[in-house]
N, C-alpha and C positions, 0 to 999 in steps of 0.2 A: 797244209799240214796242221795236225792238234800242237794247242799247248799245254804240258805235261805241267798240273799244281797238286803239290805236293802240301800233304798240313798234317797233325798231328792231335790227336784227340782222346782224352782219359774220361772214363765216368766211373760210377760205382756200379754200372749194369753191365757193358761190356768192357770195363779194365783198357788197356792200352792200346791202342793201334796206330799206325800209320798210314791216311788216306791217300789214295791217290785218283786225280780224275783228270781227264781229257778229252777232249772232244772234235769231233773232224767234219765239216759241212759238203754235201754234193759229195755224197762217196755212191759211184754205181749210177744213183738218178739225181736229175735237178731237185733244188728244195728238198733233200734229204738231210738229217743231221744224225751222227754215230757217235754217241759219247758211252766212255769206260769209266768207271768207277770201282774203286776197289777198296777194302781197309783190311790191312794186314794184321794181325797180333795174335791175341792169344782167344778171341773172338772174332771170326773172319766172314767176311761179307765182299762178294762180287755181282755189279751186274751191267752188260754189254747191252745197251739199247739202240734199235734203227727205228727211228721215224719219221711222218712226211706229215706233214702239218697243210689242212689245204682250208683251212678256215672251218667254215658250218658245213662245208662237204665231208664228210668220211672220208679222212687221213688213216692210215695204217700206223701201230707201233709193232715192233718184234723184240722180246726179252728174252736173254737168256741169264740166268744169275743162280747165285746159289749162295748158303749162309751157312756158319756153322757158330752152336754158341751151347752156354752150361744152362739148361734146364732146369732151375730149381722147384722141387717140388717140397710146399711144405704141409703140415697139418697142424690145425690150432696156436699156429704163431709160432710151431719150430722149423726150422730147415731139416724136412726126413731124408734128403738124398739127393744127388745131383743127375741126371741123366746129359751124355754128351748126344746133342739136337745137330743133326746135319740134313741142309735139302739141298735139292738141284732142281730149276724149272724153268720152262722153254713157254713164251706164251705168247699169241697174237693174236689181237684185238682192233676195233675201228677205234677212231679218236675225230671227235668235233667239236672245235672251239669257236666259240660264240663271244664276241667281246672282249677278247683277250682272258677271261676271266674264268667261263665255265668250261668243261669240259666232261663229254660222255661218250660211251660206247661201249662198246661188247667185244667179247672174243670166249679164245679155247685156251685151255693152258694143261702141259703135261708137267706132274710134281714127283719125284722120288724123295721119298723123309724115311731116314736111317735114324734109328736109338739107338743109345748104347751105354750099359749101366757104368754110373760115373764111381758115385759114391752112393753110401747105402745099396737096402736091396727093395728098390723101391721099382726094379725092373726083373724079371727074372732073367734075361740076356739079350742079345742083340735084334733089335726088329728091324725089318725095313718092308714096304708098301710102295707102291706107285697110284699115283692117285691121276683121271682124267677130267678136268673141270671145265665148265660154263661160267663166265665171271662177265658180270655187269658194274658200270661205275658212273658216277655223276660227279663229277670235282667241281670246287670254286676257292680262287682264294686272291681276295684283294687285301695281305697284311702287306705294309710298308715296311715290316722287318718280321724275319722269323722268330727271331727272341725275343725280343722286348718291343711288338708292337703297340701304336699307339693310334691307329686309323686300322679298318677293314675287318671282313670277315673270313671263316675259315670253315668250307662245310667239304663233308668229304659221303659219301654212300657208295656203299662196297657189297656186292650178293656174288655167293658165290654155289654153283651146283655141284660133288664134290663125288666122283663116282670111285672108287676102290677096283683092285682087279677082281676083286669077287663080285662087283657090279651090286656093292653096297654103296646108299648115297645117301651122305648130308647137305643139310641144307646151313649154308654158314653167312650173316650179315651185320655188319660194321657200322655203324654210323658214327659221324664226328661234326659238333658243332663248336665254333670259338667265336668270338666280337672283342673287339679293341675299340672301346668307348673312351675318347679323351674326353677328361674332367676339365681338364686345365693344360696349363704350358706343363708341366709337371708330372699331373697324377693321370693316369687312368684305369680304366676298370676294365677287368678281366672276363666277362662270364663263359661258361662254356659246359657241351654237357656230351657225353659219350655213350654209346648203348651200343650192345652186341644181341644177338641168339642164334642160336647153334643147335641142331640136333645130334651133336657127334656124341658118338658111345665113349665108356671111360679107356678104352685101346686106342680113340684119334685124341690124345691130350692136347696137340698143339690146334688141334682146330674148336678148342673150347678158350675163355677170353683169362685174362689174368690182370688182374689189378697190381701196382705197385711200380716203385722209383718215379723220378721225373724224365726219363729218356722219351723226348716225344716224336721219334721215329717212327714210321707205319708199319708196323712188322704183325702180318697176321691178326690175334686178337690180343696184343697187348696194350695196355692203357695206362696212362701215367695216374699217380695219386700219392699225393702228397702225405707222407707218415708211414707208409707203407714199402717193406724191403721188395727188391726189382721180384716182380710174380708172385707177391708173398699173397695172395687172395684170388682162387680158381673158381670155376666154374663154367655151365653150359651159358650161361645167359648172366648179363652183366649192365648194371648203369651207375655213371657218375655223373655227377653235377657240381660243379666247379665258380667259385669267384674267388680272384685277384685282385688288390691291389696294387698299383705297379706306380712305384714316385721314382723321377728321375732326376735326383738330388744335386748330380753334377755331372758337366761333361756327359761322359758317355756313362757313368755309373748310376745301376737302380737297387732302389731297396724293392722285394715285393713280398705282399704279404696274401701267402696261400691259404687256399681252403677249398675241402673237399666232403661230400657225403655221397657214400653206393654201395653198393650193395651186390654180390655174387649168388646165385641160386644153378641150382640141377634141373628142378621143373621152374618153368614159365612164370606159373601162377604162382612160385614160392619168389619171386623176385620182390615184389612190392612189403612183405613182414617184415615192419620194423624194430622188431622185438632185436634180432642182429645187424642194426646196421652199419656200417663204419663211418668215421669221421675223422678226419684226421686237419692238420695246419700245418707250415712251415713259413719262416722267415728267408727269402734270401739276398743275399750279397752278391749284385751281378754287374759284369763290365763287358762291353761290344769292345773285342782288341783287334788287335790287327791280323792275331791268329784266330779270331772267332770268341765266341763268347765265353767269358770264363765264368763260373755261378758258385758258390759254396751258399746249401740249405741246411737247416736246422732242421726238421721237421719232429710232430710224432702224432701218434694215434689213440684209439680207443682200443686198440688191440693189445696192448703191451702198454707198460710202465716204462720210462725213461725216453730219450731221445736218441735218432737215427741221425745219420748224416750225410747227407748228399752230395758230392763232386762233381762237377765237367768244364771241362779247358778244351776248347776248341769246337769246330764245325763236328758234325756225325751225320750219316748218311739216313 
């Protein structure tokens, strides 16, 4: 049998939920494992995974999941409208890990993403698509803590082939790099740097990148950045570059101090002008608890006058 744990989790991205996740080993074949995940509230996320792990041979994963969450879309630092963002998608892929550590392979995946205009009229009414993909991936990640690590690195490379039932197709890719360099018992440094490009038209919104919040969940192409409200900076194509410093003053408590510059563009070549580019910092107050990390940020930007404020109390998927 699984054991059913149960946790609870608030940010300023996705507001409140209740997670839940379990997991069940040798269901069907040997060396299988089938774990559930789900977060309930008012921003909803499930996803059902079976996979066989067979070292540097080509193991299988099978997903099925689905999310549902508020879209914000805004223009020049206002919030012009909310679209309510729902998907569902079924995907299978190999999977070969190499030293505990890396991990790559390929598969297919089928996506249905529903709009539906929230607030404002920044949608003219209900969309929905089915999309058939080709998705490729390379993981690595030796951090010794998800929150506040202080050893390892975190590389992630995400390509995806993204065909529509009209047999329109974008080309959609991720990349994620992190390092946790300790200075000391105490301090260490953060650096890290993200890049997206995308050829999706202004009708595939969610498969272009978004800058903002610090929720550092993988979800499609959003990307955390410090000073900036959750999505509040779009585009086809996207880079940050990132250093932290992160002191661990006591016990389990750190102070860290953020920083960020990147930059969102439509064409390619308008990526690198830095006549607009963003820049933003935060301070935060963070604690590893027994319910998961809890963080209050300060942060703000070159975008806007005054300062934002960032929450999260617990694990998030």
């Amino acid at each position: 049998g699984g054991q059913l744990m149960v946790g609870l989790n608030y940010n300023n991205s996705y507001k409140a939920s209740i997670s839940l996740n379990t997991t069940f080993r040798n269901v069907g074949l040997y060396g299988t494992k089938l774990s559930l995940n789900a977060a309930l509230g008012e921003n909803q996320f499930f996803l059902a995974r079976y996979e066989k792990n067979n070292g540097w041979r080509p193991g299988f994963v099978v997903d099925m999941g689905g999310q549902n969450f508020d879209l914000n879309i805004y223009s020049d630092g206002i919030k012009r409208g909310v679209i309510d963002y729902a998907d569902l998608r079924a995907a299978i892929y190999t999977r070969s890990i190499i030293g505990k550590s890396y991990a790559f392979g390929f598969g297919g995946e089928m996506e249905r993403i529903t709009l539906r205009p929230d607030v404002g009229d920044v949608l003219p009414g209900k969309e929905a698509g089915n999309f058939y993909n080709l998705l490729g991936y390379i993981g690595l990640d030796t951090y010794d803590n998800r929150f506040f690590p202080t050893t390892g690195t975190r590389f992630n490379a995400e390509y995806k082939f993204i065909n529509d039932q009209d047999l329109n197709y974008t080309h959609f890719m991720r990349l994620e790099f992190e390092q946790a360099a300790r200075l000391s018992n105490r301090f260490t440094l953060l650096p890290r740097a993200y890049g997206g490009l995308s050829t999706a038209d202004s009708s595939l919104q969610i498969y272009q990148f978004y800058l903002g919040g610090l929720n550092r969940s993988q979800r499609k192409g959003l990307f955390p950045f410090a000073g900036l409200d959750f999505m509040e900076r779009s585009g086809r194509n996207a880079f940050v570059l990132g250093l932290d410093l992160q002191y661990n003053f006591w016990r389990s408590n750190y102070l860290v101090l953020r920083s960020n510059i990147g930059n969102t563009s439509w064409e390619l070549e308008d990526i690198l002008l830095f006549d607009d580019v963003l820049a933003g910092f935060g301070l935060t107050l963070g604690n590893m608890s027994l319910i998961g990390p809890i963080e209050f940020t300060l942060m703000r930007s070159n975008l806007r006058n005054g300062y934002l404020f960032y929450i999260n109390i617990g694990y998030y998927f």
